[in-house]
N, C-alpha and C positions, 0 to 999 in steps of 0.2 A: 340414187345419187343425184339425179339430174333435178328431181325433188326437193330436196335437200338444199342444194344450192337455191334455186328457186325462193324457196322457202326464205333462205339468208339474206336473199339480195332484198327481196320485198320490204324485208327486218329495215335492211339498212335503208333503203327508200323512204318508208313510211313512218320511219321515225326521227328522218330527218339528219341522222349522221351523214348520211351519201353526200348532200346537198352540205349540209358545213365542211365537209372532206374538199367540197369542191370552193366553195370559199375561201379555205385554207389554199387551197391549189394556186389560187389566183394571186395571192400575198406572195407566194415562196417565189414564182415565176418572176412576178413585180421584185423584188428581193435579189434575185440571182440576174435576170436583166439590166439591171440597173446597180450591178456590183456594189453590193451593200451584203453586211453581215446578216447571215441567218441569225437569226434570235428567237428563243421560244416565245417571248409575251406578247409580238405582234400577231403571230399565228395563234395564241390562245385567244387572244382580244375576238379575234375576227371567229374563231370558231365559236365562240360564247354570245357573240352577238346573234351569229347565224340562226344556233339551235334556237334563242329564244325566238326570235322575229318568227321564225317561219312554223315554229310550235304553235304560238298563239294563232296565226293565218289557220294551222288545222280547223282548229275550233273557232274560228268564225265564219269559215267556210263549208263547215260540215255540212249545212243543210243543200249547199250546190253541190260538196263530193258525196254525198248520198245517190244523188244524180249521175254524176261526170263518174265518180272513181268509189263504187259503193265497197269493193276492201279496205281502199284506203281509209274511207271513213268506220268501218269495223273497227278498222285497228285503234281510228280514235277513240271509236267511245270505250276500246275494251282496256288500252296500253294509252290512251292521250295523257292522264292527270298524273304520272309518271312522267311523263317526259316533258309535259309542260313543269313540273316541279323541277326538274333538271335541267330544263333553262331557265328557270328563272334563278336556280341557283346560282349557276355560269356565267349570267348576267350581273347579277349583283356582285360575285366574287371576281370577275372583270374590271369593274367599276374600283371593286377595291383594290384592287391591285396597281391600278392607275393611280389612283387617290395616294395609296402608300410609298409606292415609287416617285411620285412628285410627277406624276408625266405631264407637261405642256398641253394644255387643250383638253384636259379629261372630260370637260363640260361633252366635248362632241360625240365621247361615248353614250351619251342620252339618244342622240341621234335613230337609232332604231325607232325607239319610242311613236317618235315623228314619222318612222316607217311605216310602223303595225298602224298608228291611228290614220296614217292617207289611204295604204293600200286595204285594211280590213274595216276601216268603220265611218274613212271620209269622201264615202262616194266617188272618188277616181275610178272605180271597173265601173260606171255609168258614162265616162266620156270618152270617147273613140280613141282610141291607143295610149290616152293614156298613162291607164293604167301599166302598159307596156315597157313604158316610158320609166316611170316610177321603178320601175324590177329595173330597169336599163343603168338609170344614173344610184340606183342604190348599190349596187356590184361595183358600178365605177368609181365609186369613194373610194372600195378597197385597195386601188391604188394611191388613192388620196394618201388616205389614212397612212398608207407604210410609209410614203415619201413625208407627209408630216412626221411622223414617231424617228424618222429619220437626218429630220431637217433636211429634207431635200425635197419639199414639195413642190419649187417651180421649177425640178431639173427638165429637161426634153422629154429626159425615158417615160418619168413618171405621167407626165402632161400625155404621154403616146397612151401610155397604156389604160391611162382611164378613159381617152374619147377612144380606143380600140375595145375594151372593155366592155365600156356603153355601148355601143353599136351591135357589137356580137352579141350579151346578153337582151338588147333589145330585140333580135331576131327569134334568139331563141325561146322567147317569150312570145313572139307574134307563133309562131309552130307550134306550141303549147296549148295553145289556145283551137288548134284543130282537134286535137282529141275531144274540149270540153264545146261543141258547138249545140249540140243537146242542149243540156243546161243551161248555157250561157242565153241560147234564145228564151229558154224557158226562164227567167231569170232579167230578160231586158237590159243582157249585157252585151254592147255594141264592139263586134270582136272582126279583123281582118278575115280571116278565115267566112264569121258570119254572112260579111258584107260581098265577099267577092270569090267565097267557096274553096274548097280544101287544095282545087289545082293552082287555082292563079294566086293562093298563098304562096304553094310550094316553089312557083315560077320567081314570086316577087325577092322572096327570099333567097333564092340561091343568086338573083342579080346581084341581093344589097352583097352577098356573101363575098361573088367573085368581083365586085368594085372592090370591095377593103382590101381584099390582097391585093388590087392592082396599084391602090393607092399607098401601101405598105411599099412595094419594088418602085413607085416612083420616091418616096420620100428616103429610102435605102438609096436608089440610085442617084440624088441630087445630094447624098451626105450627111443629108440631117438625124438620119440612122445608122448605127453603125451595122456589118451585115449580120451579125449574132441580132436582130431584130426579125431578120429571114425564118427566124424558127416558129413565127406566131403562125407563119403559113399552113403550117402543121396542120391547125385547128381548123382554118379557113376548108383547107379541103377534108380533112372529119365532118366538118358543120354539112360541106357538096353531099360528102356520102349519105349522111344520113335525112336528111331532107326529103328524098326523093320516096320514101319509106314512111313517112309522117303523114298519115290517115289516120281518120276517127276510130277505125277499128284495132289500131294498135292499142296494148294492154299500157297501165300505167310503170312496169318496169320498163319500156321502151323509151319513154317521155324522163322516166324520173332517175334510171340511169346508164341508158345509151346516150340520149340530148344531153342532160346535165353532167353528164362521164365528160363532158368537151371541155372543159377545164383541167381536168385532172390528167386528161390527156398528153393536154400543152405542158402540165409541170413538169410528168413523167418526161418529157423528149427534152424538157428545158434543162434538168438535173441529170439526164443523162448524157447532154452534150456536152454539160457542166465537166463532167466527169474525165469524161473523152476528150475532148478538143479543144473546150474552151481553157 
């Protein structure tokens, strides 16, 4: 049984669903925060872009997760041309759906594009965070994105939740980056972790961590939030927990969906306060 599961979860990691599950997470949250209608085509958009982007990173990165994450790159060479077909599908039938609907802005649906080629073929994992950086503000479009598909891109909410977004994702991306310290030296890839080793990552980041929540109860407590913004804290202290646990030696289910689970997390307690209280 415990096999079994094992088995599913790696499925859903290494092939990239987990990680658009958690894209999607991040929309519904943006969505339900920022009291706007659920709709399926924003959460298709944002899951279609996912699969593709981060599909094609397998297979450019292969010859470092041969290194860093030798199943996961298994799984590419045996199950990749499958699932890179199935994003590129989702991407294009994205695009058209934007296209057919008339939606405002479709051009920025390209925007991926401009993703895969900085972070897999334009040199960014060669300069110091970066690359980091790059993962950080590309997740924090996705509140972009809903507040534009929405017309409400310069509300407060939306404006919170992409520099909230960015900041968290960009953590979770410096912690990532301890798993792959092998490679990445091997590789001449300049990584926090690298430079100042897997503890005073883990130190730096659980600081950046507990600032944003405190910054979140000051910006709650001066009004500029309303307190249903209280619940991103949630995440804040998921992010404390699991940090402290983020060595080299953890497997890539721990990175790919304990850390990236932090999203999905927030949506779960966001939809079910939804439910309850709000």
């Amino acid at each position: 049984m415990a096999a079994s599961v094992k088995h599913a979860l790696r499925v859903l990691v290494h092939s990239n669903l987990f990680i658009s599950l958690a894209t999607v997470s991040v929309a519904v949250t943006t969505v339900l925060l920022a009291d706007l209608p659920l709709e399926p085509v924003p959460l298709f958009i944002v899951f279609a872009a996912t699969m593709f982007v981060y599909t094609v990173n397998r297979f450019t990165d292969l010859e470092e997760d041969e290194q860093n994450v030798p199943k996961r790159a298994a799984f590419t060479k045996r199950y990749g041309r499958f699932w890179l077909t199935l994003g590129i599908v989702l991407y294009v039938a994205a695009i058209g759906v934007g296209v057919a609907l008339g939606l405002a802005g479709v051009v920025y649906m390209l925007l991926p594009l401009v993703v895969v080629f900085l972070y897999s073929v334009g040199g960014v994992k060669q300069r110091f965070l970066v690359k980091n950086l790059v993962v950080g503000f590309a997740w924090g479009a996705i509140p972009l994105g809903v507040g534009y598909y929405y017309a409400r891109l310069l509300a407060h909410e939306i404006l919170f939740l992409f520099a909230y977004i960015t900041i968290m994702i960009t953590i979770a991306a410096v912690i990532f980056d301890v798993k792959d310290i092998q490679g990445d030296r091997a590789e001449g890839i300049p990584t926090i972790p690298n430079r100042y080793g897997p503890r005073r990552t883990r130190l730096l980041s659980l600081v950046a961590t507990v600032a944003v929540a405190a910054v979140v109860v000051v910006l709650v407590g001066l009004g500029t939030l309303s307190q249903e913004f209280l619940v991103v804290l949630a995440m804040n202290a998921y992010v404390c927990l699991y940090i402290p646990f983020a060595t080299p030696d953890r497997g890539p289910l721990y990175y790919g969906f304990v850390v990236d689970g932090e999203h999905v997390f927030l949506a779960a307690v966001v939809v079910v306060l939804e439910w309850l209280v709000w």
